[in-house]
N, C-alpha and C positions, 0 to 999 in steps of 0.2 A: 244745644251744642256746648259742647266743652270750653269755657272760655282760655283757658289755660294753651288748649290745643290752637284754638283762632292766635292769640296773641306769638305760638309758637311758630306755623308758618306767618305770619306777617313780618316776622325778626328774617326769614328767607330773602334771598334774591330776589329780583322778577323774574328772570330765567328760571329760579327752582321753584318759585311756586306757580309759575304754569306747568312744569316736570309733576309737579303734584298734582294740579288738575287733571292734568294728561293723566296718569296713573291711577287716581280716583275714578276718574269717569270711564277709563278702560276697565278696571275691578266692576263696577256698575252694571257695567254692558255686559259682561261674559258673564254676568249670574241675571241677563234678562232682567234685571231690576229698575231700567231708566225708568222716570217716570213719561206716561203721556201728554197728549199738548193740555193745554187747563181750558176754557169753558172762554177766552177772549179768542184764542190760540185757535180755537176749532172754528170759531165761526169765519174767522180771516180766512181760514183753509178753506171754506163752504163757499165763503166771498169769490174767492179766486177761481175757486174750481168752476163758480156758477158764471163768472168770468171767461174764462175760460174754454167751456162748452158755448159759449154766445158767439164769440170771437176764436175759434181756435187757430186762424191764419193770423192771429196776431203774435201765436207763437214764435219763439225764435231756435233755432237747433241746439242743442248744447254743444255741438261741434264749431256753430261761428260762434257764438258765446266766448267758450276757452278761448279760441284764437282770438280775437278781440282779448281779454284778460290780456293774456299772454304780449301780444304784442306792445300791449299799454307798458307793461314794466319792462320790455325789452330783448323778449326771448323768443 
């Protein structure tokens, strides 16, 4: 990486360089470029999922989920 570039957003706001993340990682996306989960990342996913299938009444809806969220900060 460009050092010149790192030290250029770090002189930013924190408002504008999450603007920048946001805009980086939106460029990212729309050329299909993200990268995938890495080799710890997968196996939590296999953990959970193998999790998951064992217990799946332990799930919870994403509809009371939100609402729980939501009601925590007050909306």
């Amino acid at each position: 990486m460009d050092a010149q570039l790192l030290l250029q957003a770090r002189q930013l706001s924190v408002a504008e360089q999450l603007e920048l993340m946001d805009a980086l990682w939106a460029d990212i996306s729309s050329r299909h470029a993200a990268p995938g989960p890495n080799e710890a990342q997968m196996a939590e996913l296999e953990r959970r999922l193998t999790e998951h299938e064992l217990n799946p009444e332990d799930a919870v809806p994403w509809i009371e989920v939100k609402a729980a969220a939501l009601s925590q900060i007050g909306r």
